[in-house]
VEXTI-93476 format. One record per residue (C-alpha): residue number from 0; x, y, z. Coordinates in Angstrom, 2 decimals, always signed. Example, Ala and Ser with C-alpha at 12.3 -4.5 7.8 and 13.67 -1.06 7.14 Angstrom:
2
+-----+---------+---------+---------+
: num :       X :       Y :       Z :
+-----+---------+---------+---------+
:   0 :  +12.30 :   -4.50 :   +7.80 :
:   1 :  +13.67 :   -1.06 :   +7.14 :
+-----+---------+---------+---------+
This chain:
280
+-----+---------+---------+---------+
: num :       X :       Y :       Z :
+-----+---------+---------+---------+
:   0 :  +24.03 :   -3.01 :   +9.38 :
:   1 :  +20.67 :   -4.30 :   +8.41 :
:   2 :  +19.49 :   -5.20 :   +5.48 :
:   3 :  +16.23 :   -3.39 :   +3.65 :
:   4 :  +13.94 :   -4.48 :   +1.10 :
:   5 :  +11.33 :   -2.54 :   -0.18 :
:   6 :   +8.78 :   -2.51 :   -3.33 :
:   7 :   +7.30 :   +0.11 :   -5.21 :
:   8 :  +10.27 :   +3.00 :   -4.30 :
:   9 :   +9.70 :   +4.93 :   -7.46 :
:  10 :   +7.44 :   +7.35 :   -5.43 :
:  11 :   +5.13 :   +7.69 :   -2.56 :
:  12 :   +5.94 :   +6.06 :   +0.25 :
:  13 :   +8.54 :   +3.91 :   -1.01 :
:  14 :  +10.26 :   +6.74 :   -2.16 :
:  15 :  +10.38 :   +8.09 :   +1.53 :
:  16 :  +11.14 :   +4.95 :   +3.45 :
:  17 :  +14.37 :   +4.76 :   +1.07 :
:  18 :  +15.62 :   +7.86 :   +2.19 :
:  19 :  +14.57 :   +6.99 :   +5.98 :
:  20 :  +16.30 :   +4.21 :   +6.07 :
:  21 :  +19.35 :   +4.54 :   +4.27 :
:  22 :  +19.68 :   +7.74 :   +6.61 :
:  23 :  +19.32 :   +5.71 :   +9.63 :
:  24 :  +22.38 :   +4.05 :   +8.14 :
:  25 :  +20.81 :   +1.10 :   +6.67 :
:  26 :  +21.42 :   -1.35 :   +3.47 :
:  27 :  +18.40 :   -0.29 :   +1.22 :
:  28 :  +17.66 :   -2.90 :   -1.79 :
:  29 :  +15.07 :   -0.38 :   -3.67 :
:  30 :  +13.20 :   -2.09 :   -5.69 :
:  31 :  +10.68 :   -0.67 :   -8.46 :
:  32 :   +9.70 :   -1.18 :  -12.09 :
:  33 :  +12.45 :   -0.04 :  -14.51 :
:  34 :  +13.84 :   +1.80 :  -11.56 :
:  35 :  +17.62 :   +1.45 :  -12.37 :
:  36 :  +16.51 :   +3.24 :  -15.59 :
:  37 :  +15.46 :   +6.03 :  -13.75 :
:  38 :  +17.04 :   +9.06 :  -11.80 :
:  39 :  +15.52 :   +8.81 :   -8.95 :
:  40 :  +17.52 :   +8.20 :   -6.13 :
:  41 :  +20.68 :  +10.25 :   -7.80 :
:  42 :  +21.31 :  +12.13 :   -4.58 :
:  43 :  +21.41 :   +9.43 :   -2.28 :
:  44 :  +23.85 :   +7.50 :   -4.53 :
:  45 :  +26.22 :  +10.36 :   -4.15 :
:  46 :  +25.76 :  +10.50 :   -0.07 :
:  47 :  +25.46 :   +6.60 :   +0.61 :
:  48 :  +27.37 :   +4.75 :   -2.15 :
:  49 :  +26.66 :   +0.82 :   -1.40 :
:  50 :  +24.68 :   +1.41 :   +1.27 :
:  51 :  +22.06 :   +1.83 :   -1.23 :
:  52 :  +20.91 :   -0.63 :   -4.37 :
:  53 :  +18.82 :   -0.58 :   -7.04 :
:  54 :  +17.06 :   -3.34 :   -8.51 :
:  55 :  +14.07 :   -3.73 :  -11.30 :
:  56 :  +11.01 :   -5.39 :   -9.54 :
:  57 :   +7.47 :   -5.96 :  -11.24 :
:  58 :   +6.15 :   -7.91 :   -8.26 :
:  59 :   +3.78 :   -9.80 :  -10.82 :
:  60 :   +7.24 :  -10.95 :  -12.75 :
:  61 :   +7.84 :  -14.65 :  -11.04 :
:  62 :  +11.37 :  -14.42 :  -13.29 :
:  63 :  +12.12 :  -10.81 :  -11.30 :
:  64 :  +11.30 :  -11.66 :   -8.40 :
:  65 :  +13.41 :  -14.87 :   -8.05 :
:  66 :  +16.33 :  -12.86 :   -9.70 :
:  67 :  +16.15 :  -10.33 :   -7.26 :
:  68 :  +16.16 :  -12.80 :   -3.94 :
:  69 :  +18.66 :  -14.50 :   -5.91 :
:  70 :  +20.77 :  -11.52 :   -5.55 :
:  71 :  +20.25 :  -11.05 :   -1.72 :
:  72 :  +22.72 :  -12.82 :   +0.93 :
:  73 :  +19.88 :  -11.28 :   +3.87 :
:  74 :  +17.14 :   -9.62 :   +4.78 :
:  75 :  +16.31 :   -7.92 :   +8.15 :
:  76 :  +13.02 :   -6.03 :   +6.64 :
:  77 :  +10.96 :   -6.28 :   +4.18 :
:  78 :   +8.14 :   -3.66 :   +3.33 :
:  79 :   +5.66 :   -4.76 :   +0.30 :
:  80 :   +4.96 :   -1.44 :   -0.63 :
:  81 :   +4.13 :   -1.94 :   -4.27 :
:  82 :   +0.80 :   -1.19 :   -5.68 :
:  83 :   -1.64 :   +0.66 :   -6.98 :
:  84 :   -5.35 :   +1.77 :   -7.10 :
:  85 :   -8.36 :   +0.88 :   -9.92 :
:  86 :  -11.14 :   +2.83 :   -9.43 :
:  87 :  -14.90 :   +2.53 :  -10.57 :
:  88 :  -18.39 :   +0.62 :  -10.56 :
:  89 :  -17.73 :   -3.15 :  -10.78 :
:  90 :  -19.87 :   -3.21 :  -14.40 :
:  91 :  -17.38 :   -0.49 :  -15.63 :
:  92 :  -14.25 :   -2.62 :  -15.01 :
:  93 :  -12.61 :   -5.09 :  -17.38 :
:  94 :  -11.50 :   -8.55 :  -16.56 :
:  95 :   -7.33 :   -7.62 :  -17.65 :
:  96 :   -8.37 :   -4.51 :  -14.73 :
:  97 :   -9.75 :   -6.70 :  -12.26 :
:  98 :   -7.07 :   -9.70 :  -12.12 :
:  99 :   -4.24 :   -7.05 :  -12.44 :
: 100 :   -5.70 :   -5.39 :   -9.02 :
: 101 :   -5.06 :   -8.21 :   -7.54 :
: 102 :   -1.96 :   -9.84 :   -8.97 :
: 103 :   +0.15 :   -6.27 :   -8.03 :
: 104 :   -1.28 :   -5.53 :   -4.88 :
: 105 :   -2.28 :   -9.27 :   -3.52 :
: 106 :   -0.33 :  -11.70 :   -5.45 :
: 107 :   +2.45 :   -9.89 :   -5.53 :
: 108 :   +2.93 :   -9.49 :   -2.09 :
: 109 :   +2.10 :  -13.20 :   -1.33 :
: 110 :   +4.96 :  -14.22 :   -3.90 :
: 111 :   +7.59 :  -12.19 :   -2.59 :
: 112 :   +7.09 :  -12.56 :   +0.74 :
: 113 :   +6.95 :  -16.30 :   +0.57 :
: 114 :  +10.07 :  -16.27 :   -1.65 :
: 115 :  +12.08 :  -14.10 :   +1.24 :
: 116 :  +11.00 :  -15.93 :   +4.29 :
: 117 :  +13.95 :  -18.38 :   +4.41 :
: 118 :  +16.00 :  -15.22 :   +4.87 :
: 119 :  +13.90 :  -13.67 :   +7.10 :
: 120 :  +13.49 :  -16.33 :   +9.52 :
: 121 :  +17.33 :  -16.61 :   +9.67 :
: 122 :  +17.22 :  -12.86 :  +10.45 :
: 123 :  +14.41 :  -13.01 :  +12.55 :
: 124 :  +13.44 :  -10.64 :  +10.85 :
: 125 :  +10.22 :   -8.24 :  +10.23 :
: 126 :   +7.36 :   -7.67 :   +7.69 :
: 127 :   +5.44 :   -4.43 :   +7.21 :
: 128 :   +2.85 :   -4.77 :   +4.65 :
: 129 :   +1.17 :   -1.57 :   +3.12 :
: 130 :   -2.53 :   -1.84 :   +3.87 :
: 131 :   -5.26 :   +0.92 :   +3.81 :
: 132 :   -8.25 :   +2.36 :   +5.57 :
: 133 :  -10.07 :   +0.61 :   +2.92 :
: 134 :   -8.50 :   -2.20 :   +3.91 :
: 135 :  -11.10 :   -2.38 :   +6.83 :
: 136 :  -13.80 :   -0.63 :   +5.45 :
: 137 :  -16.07 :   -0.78 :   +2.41 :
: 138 :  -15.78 :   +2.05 :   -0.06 :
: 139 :  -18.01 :   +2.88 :   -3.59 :
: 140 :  -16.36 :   +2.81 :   -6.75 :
: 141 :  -13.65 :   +0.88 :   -4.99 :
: 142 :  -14.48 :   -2.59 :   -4.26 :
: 143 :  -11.61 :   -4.72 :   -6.15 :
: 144 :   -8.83 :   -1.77 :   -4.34 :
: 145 :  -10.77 :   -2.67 :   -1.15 :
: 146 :  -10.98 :   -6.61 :   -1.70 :
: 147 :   -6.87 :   -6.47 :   -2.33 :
: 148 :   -6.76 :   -4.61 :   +0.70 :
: 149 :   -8.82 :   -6.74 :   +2.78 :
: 150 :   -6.75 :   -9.87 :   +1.38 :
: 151 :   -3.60 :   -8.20 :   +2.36 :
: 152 :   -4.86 :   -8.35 :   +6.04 :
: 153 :   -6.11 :  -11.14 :   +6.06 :
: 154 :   -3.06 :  -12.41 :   +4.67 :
: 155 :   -1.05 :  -10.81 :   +7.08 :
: 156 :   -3.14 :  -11.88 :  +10.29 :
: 157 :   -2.49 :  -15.16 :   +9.34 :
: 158 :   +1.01 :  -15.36 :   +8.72 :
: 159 :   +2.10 :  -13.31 :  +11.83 :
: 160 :   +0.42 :  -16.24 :  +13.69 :
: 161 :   +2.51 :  -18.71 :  +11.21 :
: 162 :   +5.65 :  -17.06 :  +11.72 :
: 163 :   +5.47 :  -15.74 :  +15.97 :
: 164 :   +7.08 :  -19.04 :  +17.24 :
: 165 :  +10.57 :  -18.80 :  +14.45 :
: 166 :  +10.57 :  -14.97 :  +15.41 :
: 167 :   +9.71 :  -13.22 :  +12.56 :
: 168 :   +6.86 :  -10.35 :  +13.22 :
: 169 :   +4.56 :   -8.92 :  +10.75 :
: 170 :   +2.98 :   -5.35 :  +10.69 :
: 171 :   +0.25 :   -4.12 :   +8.96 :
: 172 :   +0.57 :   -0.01 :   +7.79 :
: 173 :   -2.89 :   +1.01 :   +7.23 :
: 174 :   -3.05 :   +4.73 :   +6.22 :
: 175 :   -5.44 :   +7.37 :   +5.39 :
: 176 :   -5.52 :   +9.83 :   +2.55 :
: 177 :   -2.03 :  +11.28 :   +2.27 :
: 178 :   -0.92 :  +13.57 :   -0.35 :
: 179 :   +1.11 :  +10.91 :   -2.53 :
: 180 :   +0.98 :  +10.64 :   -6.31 :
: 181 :   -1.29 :   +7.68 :   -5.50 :
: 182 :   -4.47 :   +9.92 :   -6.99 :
: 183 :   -2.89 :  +10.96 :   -9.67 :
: 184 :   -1.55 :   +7.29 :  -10.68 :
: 185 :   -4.76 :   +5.62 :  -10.08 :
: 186 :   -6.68 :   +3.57 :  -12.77 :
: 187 :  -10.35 :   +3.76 :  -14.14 :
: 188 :  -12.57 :   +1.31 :  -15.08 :
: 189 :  -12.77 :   +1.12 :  -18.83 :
: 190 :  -16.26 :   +2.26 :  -19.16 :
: 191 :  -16.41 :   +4.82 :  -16.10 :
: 192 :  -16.45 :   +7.73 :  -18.30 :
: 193 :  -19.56 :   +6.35 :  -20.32 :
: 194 :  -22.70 :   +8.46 :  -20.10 :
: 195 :  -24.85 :   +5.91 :  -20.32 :
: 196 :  -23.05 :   +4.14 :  -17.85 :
: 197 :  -25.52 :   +3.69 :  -15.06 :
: 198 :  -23.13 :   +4.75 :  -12.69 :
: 199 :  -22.09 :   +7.78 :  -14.51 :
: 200 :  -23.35 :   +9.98 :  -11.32 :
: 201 :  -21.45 :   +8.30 :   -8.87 :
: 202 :  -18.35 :   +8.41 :  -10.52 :
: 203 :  -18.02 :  +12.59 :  -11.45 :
: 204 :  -18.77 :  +12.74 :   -7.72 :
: 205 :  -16.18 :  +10.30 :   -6.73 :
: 206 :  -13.85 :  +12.21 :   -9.36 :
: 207 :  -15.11 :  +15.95 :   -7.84 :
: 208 :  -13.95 :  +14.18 :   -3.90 :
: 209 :  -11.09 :  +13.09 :   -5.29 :
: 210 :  -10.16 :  +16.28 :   -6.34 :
: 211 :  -11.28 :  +18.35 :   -3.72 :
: 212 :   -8.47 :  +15.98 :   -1.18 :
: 213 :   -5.70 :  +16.43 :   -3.45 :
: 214 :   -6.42 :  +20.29 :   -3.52 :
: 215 :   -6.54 :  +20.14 :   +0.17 :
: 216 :   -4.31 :  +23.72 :   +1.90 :
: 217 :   -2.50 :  +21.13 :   +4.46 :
: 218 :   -2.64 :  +17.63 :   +3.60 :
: 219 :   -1.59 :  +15.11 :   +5.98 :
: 220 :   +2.18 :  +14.79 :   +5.23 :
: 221 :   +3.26 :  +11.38 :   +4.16 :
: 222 :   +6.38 :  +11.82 :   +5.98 :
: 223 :   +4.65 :  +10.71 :   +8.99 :
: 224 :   +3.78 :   +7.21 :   +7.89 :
: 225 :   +7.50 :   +6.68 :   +6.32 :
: 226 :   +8.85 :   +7.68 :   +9.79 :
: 227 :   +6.27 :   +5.76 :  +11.82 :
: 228 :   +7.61 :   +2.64 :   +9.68 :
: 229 :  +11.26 :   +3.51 :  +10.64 :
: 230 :  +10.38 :   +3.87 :  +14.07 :
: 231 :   +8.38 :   +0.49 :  +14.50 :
: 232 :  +11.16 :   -0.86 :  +12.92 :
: 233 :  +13.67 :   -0.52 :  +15.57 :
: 234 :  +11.76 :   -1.96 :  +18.37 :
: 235 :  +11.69 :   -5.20 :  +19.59 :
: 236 :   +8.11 :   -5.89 :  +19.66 :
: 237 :   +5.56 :   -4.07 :  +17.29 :
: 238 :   +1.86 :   -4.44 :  +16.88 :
: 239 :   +0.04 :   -6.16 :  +14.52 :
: 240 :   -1.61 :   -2.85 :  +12.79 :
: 241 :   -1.00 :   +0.37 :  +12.73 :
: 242 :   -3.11 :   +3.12 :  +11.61 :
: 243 :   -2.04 :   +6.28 :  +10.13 :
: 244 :   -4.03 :   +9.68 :   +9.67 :
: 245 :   -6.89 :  +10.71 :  +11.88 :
: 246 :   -9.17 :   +9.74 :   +9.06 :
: 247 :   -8.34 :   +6.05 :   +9.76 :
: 248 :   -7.78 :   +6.44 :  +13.12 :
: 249 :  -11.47 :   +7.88 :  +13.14 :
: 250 :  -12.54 :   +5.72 :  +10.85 :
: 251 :  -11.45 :   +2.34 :  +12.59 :
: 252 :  -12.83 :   +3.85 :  +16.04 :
: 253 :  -16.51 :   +4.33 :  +15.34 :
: 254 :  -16.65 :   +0.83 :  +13.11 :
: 255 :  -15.23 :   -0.50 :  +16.45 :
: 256 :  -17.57 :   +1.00 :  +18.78 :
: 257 :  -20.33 :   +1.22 :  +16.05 :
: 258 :  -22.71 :   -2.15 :  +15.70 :
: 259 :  -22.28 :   -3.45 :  +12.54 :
: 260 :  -25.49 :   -2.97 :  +10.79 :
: 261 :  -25.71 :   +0.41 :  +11.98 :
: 262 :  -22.43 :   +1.35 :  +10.84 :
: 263 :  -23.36 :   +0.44 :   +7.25 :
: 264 :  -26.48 :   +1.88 :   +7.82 :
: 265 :  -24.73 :   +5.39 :   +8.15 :
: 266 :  -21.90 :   +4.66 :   +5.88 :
: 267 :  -24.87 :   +4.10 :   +3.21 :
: 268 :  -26.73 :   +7.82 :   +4.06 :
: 269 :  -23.11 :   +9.42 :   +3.70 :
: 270 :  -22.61 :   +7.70 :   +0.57 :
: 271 :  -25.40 :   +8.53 :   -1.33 :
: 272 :  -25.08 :  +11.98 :   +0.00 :
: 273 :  -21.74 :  +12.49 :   -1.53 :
: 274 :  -21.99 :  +10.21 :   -4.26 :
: 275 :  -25.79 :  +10.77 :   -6.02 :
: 276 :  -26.27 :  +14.56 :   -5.50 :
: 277 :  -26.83 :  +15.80 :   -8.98 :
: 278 :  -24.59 :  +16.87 :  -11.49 :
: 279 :  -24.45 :  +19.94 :  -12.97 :
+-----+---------+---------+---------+
């Protein structure tokens, strides 16, 4: 039976990959803030008993953190799945926003991950680390969600290099716009919804998008990228990214064929398009 660790489980995709797993008839170590407080995963108590634990993680807590691999005999998988956007013009965000960004979804995952790799080198085990499509490309109103992104694969490049020759692999999910609670849970800068703010425009716009995906008849179903995780998880070799949703998958395939400058170049015209058009 293998053993499975995974952040941020109180929703989202960490909420599916719990049930994925512990279906495939895994050892799930759930992890989440205050999750033991929380009903979440009543059901699957019932149907899997011990197969399935629950454990309080804030992956910025150095004291949880070490409690909870403290707690662990092994690990076969790890998923850091745990984190969360911020949203807005770089002048609109505070300093307490901008090192948060990056202590949940960077630091965090750095920590942990270097705290569990005694166990999973004795496993041999594997690492799947929750990226995004803006972990490859630039987006407005985005750039310290995109810069932990873009750390995160940088990050993870690295280490799968680090770890190849003692057998441990390393995956990078990068996904597209699901229909998750991640929209509805995501921060603003302090000052985005400042009139005077001068970029008051591009923010209701970015707000109106926003909106307009989450209203969307059929979403993409985050199902798929809980059971593309599963899946990659049971074979022997895996590659080093995987993208999910045709928006990323589109997305990634014209920056690749695209020359650089002219793929900012026509980033730029959509962006102003969608993001300066006047507000009523």
């Amino acid at each position: 039976m293998r053993n499975i660790l995974i952040t941020g489980c109180t929703s989202g995709f960490g909420k599916l990959l719990v049930k994925n797993f512990l279906a495939n008839g895994d050892r799930v170590i759930a992890t989440g803030r205050n999750i033991t407080e929380r009903s979440i995963f009543s059901e699957e108590k019932a149907l899997y008993g011990k197969n399935l634990i629950e454990m309080n993680l804030d992956v910025t807590d150095a004291k949880q953190r070490s409690h909870v691999i403290a707690q662990i005999e092994s690990i076969d998988i790890l998923v850091n799945n745990a984190g969360y956007g911020l949203s807005g013009a770089l002048e609109d965000l505070s300093e307490e926003q901008i090192r948060m960004q990056m202590e949940v979804n960077f630091f965090g995952t750095v920590l942990l991950t270097q705290e569990c790799l005694p166990l999973l080198r004795k496993s041999q085990g594997k690492i799947f680390n929750l990226s995004s499509a803006f972990g490859f490309v630039g987006f407005p109103l985005n750039s310290l969600y995109c810069a932990s992104k873009f750390a995160i694969e940088g990050f993870s490049e690295s280490l799968s290099h680090e770890l190849a020759s003692l057998g441990v692999k390393v995956c990078l999910v990068e996904p597209g716009a699901y229909r998750t609670n991640f929209g509805t849970k995501m921060l603003w800068g302090a000052q985005s919804e400042n009139r005077q703010s001068p970029y008051f425009v591009q923010t209701k716009n970015f707000q109106r998008l926003q909106q307009k995906l989450m209203s969307r008849p059929n979403p993409p179903n985050p199902q798929e990228v809980a059971d593309k995780i599963l899946q990659m998880s049971l074979q022997k070799t895996m590659p080093l990214r995987v993208r999910c949703g045709k928006d990323a998958q589109a997305t990634h395939f014209f920056k690749r064929v695209t020359p650089s400058q002219t793929f900012y170049n026509l980033s730029s015209r959509m962006y102003k398009k969608m993001f300066l058009k006047e507000i009523n």
